[in-house]
VMD Tcl script that draws the C-alpha trace (Angstrom):
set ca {
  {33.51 -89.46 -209.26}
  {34.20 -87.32 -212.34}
  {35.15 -88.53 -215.08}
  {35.53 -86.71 -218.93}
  {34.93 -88.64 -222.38}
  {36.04 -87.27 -225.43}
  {34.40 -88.36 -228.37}
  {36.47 -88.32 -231.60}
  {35.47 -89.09 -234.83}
  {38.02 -91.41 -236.81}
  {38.26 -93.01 -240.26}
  {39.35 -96.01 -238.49}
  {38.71 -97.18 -235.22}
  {40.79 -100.35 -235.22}
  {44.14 -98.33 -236.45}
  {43.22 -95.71 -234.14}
  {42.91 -97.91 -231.22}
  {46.19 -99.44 -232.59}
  {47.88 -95.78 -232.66}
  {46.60 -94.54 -228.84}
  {48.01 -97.76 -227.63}
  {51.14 -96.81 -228.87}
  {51.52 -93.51 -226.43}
  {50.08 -95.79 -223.87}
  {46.56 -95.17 -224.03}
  {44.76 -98.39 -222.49}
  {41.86 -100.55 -224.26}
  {38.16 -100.64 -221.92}
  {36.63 -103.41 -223.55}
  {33.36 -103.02 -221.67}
  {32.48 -99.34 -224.04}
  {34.23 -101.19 -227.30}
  {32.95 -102.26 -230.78}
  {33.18 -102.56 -234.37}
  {32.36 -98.92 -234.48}
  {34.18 -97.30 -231.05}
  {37.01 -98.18 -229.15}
  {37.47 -96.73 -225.82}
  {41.22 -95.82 -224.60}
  {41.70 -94.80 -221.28}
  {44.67 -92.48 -220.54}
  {43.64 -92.26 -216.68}
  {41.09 -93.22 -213.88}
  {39.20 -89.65 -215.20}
  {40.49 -89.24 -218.62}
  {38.66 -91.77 -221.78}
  {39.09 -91.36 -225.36}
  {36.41 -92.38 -227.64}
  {37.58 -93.21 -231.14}
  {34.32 -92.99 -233.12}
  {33.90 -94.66 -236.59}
  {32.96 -91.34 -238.93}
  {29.09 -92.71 -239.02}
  {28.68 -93.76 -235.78}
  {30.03 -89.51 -234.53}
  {27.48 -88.35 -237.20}
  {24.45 -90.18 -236.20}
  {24.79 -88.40 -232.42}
  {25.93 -84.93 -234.05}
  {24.25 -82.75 -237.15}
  {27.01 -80.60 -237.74}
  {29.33 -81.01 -240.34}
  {32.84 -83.15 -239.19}
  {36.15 -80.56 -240.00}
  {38.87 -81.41 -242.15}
  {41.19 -81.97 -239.25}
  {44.35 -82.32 -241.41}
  {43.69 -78.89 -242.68}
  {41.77 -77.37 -239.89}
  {41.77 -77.04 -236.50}
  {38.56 -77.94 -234.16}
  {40.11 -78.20 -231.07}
  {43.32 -79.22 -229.11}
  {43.61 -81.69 -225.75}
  {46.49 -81.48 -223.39}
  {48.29 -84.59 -221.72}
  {50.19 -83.79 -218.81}
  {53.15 -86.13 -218.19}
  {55.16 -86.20 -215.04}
  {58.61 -85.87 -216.88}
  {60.63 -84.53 -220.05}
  {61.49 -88.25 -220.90}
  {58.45 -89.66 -220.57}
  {56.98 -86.68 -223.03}
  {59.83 -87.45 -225.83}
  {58.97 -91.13 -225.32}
  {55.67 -90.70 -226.20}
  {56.34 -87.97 -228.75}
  {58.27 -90.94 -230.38}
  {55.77 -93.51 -230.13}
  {53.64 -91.44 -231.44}
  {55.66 -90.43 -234.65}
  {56.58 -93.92 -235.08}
  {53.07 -94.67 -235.27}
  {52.00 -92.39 -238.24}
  {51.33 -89.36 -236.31}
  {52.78 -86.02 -237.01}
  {54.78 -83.56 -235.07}
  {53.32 -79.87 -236.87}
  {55.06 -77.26 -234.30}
  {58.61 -77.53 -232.89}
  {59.11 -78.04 -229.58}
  {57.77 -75.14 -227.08}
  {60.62 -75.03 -224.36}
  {59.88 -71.82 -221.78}
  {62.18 -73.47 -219.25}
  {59.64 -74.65 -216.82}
  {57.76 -76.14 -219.28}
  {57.65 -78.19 -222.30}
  {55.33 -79.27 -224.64}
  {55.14 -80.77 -227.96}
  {52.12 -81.62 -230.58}
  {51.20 -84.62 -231.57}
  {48.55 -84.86 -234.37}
  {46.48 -88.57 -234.57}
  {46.02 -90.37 -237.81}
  {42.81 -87.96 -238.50}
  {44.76 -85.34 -237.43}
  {43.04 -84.61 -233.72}
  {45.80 -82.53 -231.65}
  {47.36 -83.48 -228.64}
  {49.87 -81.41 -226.65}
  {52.23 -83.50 -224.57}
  {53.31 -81.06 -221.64}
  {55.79 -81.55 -219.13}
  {55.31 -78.84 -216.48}
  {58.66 -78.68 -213.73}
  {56.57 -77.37 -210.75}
  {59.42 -76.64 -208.73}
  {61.03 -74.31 -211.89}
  {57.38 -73.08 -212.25}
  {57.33 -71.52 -208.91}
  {60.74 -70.21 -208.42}
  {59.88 -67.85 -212.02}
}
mol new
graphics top color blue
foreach p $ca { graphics top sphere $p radius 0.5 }
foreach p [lrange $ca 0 end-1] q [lrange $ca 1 end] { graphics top cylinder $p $q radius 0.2 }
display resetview
């Protein structure tokens, strides 16, 4: 089985938590505490929302100013254009920010969505069928 983790550090892990949920991240109790909670997006795909102390004690570098810079970005593939705007607007409703305007190249779409710390996700909606006839 493979599976991928991605540890981000957050100022918050309980509004955080509350925030994923939103796009329709699920809560894994069995890797969640006071100072991580662990949202699952798919069989293979966990989110680790790391209180700011708790991603400092495992790393020495210095954590980015992700509302100014830019670390890293994480793409979520969704199987249609509706179900990207949905979560696009869960997402926005929750506090997070759209930075770029929609990228629309006909067989595919995708628009950011930056977290509460400001971690980047692009929602893409790929139309294989489109895809393959360009």
């Amino acid at each position: 089985m493979k599976q991928i983790f991605i540890n981000l550090p957050v100022e918050d892990p309980e509004k955080s938590m509350n925030f994923y949920a939103q796009l329709g991240f699920k809560n894994n109790p069995l890797f969640t505490d006071e100072s991580q909670k662990c949202m699952v997006w798919s069989e293979e795909i966990f989110v680790m929302l790391q209180a700011k102390e708790l991603f400092k004690s495992y790393n020495k570098k210095p954590i980015p100013d992700l509302k100014n810079q830019i670390a890293a970005t994480f793409t979520l593939p969704v199987e249609s254009l509706d179900s990207l705007n949905k979560i696009m607007e869960s997402g926005l409703n929750a506090a997070g920010k759209e930075p770029n305007p929609m990228l629309d190249e006909g067989h595919m779409q995708v628009r950011t969505l930056e977290d509460l710390d400001g971690h980047t996700w692009s929602i893409i909606y790929l139309d294989l069928d489109k895809f393959r006839k360009e």
